[in-house]
C-alpha positions as CSV (number, residue, x, y, z in Angstrom):
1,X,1.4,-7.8,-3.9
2,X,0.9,-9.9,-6.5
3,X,3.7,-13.2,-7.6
4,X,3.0,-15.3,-10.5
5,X,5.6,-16.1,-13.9
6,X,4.0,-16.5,-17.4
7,X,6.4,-16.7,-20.7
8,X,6.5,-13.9,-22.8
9,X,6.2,-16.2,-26.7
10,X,3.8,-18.7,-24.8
11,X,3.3,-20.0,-28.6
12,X,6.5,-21.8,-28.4
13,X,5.6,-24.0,-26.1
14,X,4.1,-26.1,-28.8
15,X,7.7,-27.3,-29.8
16,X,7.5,-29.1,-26.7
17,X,5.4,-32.0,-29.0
18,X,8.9,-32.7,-30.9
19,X,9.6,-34.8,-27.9
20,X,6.6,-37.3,-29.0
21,X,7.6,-38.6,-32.4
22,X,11.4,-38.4,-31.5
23,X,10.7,-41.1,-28.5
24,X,8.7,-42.9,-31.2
25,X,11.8,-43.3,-33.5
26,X,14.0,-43.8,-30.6
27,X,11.4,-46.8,-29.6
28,X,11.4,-48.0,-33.4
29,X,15.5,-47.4,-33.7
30,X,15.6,-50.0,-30.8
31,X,13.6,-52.2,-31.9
32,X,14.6,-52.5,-35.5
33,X,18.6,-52.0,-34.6
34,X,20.7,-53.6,-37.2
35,X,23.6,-56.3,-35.7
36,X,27.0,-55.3,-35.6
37,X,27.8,-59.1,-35.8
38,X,26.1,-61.4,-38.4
39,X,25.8,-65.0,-37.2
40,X,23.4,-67.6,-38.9
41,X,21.2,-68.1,-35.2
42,X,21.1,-65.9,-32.0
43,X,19.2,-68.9,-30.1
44,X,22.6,-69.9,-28.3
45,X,22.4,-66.0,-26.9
46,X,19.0,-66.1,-26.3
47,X,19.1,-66.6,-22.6
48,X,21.8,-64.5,-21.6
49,X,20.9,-61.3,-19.3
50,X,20.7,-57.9,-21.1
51,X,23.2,-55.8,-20.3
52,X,23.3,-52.5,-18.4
53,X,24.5,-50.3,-20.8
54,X,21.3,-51.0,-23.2
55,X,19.4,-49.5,-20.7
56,X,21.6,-46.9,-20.0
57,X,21.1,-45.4,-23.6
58,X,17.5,-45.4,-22.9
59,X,18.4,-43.5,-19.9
60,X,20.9,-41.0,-21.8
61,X,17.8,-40.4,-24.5
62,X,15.5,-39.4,-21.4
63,X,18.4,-37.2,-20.4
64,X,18.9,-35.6,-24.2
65,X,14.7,-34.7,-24.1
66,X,14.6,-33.3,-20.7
67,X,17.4,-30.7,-21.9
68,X,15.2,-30.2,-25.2
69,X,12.5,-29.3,-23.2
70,X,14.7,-27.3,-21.3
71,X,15.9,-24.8,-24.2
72,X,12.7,-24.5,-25.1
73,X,11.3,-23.1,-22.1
74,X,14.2,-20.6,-22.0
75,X,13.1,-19.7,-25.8
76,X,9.3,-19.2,-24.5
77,X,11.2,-16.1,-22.3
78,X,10.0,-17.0,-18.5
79,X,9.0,-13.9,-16.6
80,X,8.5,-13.3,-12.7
81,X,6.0,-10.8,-12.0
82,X,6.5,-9.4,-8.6
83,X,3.5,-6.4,-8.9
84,X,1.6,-3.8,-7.9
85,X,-1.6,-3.7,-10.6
86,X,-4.4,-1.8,-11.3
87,X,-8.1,-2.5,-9.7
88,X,-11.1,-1.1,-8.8
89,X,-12.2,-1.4,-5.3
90,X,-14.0,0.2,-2.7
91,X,-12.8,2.6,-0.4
92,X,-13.4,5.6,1.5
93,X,-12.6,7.7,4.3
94,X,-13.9,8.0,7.8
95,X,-12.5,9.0,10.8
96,X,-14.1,7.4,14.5
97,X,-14.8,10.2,17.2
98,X,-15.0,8.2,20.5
99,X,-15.9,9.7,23.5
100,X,-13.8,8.6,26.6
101,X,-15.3,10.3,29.3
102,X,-16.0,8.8,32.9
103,X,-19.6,8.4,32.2
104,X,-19.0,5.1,29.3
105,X,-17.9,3.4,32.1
106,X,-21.8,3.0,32.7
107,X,-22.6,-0.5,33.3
108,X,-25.4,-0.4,30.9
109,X,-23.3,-2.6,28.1
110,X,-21.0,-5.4,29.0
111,X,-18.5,-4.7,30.5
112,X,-19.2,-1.3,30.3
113,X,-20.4,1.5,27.5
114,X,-16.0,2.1,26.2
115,X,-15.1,-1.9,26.3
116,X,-18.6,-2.7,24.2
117,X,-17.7,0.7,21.4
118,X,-14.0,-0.6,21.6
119,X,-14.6,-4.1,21.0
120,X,-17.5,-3.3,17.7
121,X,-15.5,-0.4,16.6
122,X,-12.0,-2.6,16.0
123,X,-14.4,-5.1,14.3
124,X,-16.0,-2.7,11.9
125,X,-12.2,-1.3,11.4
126,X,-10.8,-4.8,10.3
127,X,-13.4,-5.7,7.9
128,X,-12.3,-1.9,5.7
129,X,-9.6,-2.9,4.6
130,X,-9.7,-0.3,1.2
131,X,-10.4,2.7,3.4
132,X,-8.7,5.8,4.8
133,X,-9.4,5.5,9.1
134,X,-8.8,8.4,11.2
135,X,-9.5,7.6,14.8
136,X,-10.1,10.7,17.6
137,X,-11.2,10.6,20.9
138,X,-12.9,13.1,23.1
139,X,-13.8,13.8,26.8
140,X,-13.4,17.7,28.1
141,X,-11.4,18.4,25.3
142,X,-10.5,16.7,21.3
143,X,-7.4,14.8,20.4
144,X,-6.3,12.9,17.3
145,X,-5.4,9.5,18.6
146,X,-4.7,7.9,14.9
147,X,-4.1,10.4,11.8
148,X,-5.8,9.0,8.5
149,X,-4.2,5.8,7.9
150,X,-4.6,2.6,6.5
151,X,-2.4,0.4,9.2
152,X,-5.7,-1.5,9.9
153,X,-3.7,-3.6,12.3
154,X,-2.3,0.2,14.2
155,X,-5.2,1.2,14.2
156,X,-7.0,-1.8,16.5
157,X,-3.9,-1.6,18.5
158,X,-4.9,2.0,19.7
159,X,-8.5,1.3,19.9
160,X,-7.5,-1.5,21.9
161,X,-5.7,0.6,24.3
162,X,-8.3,2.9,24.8
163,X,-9.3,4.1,28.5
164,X,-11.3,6.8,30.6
165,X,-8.9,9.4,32.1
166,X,-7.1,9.7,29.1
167,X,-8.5,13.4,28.7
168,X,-9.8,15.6,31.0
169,X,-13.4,14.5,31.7
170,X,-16.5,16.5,30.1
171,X,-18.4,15.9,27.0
172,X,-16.8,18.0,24.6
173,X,-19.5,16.8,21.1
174,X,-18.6,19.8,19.1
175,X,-14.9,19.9,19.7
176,X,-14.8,15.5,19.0
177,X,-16.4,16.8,15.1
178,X,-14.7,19.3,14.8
179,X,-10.9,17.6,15.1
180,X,-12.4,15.0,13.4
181,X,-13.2,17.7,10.1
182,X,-9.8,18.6,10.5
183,X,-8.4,15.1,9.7
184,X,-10.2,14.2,7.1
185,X,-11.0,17.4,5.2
186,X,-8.1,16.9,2.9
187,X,-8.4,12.8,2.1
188,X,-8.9,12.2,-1.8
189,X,-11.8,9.6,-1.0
190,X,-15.0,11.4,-2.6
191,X,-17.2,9.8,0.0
192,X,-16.0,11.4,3.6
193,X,-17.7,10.4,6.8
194,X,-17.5,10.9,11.0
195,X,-19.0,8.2,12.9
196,X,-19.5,10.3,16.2
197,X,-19.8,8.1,19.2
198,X,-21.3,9.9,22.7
199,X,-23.3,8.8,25.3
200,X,-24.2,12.6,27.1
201,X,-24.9,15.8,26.0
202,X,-22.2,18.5,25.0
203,X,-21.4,20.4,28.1
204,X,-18.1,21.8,27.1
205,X,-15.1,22.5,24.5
206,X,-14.6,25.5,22.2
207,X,-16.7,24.7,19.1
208,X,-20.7,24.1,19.3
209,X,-21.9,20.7,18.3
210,X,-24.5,22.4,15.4
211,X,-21.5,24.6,14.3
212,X,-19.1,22.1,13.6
213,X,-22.2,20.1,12.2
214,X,-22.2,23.4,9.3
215,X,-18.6,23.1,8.9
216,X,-18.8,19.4,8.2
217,X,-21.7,20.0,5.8
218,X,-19.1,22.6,3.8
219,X,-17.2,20.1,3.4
220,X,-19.4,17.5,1.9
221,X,-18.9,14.9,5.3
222,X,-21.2,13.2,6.8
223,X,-21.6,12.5,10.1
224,X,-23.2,9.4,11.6
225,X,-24.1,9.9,15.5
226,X,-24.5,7.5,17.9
227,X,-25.9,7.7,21.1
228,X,-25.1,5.0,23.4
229,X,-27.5,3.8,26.7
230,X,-30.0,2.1,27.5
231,X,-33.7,3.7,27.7
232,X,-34.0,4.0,31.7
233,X,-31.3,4.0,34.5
234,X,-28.2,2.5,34.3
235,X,-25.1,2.1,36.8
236,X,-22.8,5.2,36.7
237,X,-19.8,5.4,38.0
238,X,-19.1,8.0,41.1
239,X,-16.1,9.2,43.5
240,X,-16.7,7.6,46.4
241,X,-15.6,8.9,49.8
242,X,-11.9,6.6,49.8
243,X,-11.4,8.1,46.3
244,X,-13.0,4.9,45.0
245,X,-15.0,4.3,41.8
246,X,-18.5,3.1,43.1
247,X,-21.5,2.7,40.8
248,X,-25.3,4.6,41.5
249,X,-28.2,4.0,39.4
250,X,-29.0,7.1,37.2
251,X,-31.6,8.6,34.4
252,X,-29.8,7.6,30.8
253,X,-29.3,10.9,29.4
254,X,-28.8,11.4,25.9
255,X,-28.9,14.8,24.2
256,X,-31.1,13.0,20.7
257,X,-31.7,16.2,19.7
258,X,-28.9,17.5,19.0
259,X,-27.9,14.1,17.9
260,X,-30.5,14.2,15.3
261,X,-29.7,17.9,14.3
262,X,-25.8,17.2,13.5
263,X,-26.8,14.2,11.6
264,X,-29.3,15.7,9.5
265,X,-27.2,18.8,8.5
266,X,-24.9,16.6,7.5
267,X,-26.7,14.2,5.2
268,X,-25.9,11.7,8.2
269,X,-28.0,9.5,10.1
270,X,-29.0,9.3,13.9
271,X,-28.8,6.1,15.6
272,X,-29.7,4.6,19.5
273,X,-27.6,2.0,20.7
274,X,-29.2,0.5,23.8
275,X,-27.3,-3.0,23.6
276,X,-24.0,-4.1,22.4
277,X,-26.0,-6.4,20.1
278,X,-28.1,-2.9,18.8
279,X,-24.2,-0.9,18.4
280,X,-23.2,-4.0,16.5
281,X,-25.9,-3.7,14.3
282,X,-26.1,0.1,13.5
283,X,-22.0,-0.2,12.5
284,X,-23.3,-2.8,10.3
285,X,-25.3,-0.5,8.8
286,X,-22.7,2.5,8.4
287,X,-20.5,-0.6,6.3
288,X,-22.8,-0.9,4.0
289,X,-23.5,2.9,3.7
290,X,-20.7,4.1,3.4
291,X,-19.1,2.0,0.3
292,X,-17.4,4.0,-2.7
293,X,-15.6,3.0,-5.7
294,X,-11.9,4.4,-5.9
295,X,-9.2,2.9,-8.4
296,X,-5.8,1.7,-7.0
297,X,-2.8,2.1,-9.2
298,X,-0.4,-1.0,-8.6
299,X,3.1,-0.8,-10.3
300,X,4.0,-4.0,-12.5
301,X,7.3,-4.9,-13.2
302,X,8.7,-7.9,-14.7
303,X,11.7,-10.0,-14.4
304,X,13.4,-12.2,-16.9
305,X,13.5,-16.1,-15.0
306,X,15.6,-18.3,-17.6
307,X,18.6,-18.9,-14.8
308,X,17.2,-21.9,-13.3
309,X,16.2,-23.3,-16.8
310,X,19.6,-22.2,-18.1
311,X,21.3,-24.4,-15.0
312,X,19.4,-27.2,-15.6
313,X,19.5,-27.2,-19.6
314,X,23.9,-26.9,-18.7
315,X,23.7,-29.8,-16.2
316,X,22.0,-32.2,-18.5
317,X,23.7,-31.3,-21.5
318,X,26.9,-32.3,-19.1
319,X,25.5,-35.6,-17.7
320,X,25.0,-36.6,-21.2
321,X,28.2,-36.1,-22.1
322,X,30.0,-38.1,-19.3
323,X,27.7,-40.9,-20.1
324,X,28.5,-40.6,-24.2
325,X,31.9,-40.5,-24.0
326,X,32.8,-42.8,-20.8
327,X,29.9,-45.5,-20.1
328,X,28.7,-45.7,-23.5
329,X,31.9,-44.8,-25.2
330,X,32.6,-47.1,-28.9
331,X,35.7,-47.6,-30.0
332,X,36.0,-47.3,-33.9
């Protein structure tokens, strides 16, 4: 929102410079007063103090300029604007399908796999601050955590406060598109984009990974996979025999393939996050991908802003008056 005040007849602003030669003759009326009393020498009064009502009519002609320049402001019209305007900026809309099953609690990232993707996901969020973000997490099955919104400060709240257990676990790919087409398939942007996070291979949920791939393609979004682990073993987490969460080294499985496939269809890309540093990066990436130009219309309304001047122009106008007619009053 956008606060500012101009004048609407700027041009009379100018008469502000009939303050300069009026203090000029007001310096020269001083100087070159005629006496009231005509004596043949002033050197007897020479010494005597001056008294404070001559400087008080300097004071009162001080006053009568300020409340010139006063009514001449109020002529020049001030306006507030308190607005919305009309620019050009960048903007599209994207929706992040997170998985949140057990196995992104794999030790392979710091903390783990969900704390790294939380942590470079809510940064990539806050710097988009013209788009449309959807966010929808997936395990065993889809859900819409965020609808399309553009609460950038919301939507790192729930990103923040995302956790394993949250769904049913499983690996659900095609399901995590495919509520992810269904939130943004609507959205004005012209540029529409999924950035699909997963670190397994789809092993569950209703809709096929490659078919909802075709369906996003329809609809002219792209999809940006992710796979997330390290090449080799990592620590993933099991049941142990308490009911406890213990950790095992196992193969880092990622199903690139199909990766590759949704991302192609889609006019997408593939990337491999082995590292926090690596996920940071590849989000990079996406930013600068996925830029669009979209105009935003901004309502403008002005308001008329004389009152204060109007006060002020009164008050003076009244101070000058009580010192006219009381400490520099003449008597006939």
């Amino acid at each position: 929102m956008i606060s500012d005040m101009h004048f609407m007849h700027p041009g009379l602003l100018w008469l502000l410079l009939l303050i300069i030669p009026l203090t000029a003759w007001h310096v020269m009326k001083s100087i070159k007063s005629d006496p009231t009393l005509r004596l043949p020498t002033t050197q007897a009064f020479d010494k005597l103090p001056r008294s404070w009502k001559e400087w008080m009519r300097h004071v009162l002609f001080a006053l009568q300029m300020l409340a010139l320049a006063c009514l001449v402001i109020i002529l020049c019209r001030p306006q507030s604007s308190n607005s919305w305007s009309k620019t050009d900026i960048e903007g599209t809309d994207i929706v992040l399908s997170l998985d949140v099953s057990g196995s992104m609690l794999a030790k392979d990232f710091n903390p783990n796999r969900l704390e790294a993707a939380k942590d470079v996901a809510s940064k990539f969020v806050s710097n988009r601050t013209s788009d449309n973000i959807g966010l929808v997490i997936f395990a065993g099955e889809a859900f819409t955590q965020v609808p399309m919104t553009n609460d950038i400060a919301t939507l790192v709240n729930h990103i923040g406060e995302l956790q394993i257990g949250m769904l049913e676990d499983g690996t659900a790919v095609g399901d995590g598109i495919a509520t992810a087409i269904n939130r943004i398939k609507d959205g004005k942007a012209k540029s529409k984009s999924i950035i699909l996070l997963t670190d397994g291979s789809n092993n569950t949920g209703v809709v096929a990974p490659i078919t909802a791939a075709q369906i996003a393609a329809k609809y002219g979004i792209k999809v940006y996979a992710i796979g997330v682990g390290t090449m080799g073993e990592a620590l993933y987490p099991t049941m142990g025999f308490a009911g406890q969460i213990e950790y095992t080294r196992q193969k880092v499985e990622i199903d690139e393939k199909s990766l590759n496939q949704i991302a192609g269809i889609t006019g997408g890309k593939y990337f491999r996050a082995t590292s926090k540093r690596v996920l940071s990066d590849i989000f990079a990436e996406i930013d600068k991908l996925e830029k669009t130009r979209m105009d935003v219309q901004k309502h403008n309304q002005m308001d008329d802003n004389y009152q204060p001047w109007a006060i002020a122009l009164l008050l003076l106008l009244t101070l000058c008056a009580i010192i006219r007619y009381t400490v520099l009053r003449t008597v006939p």
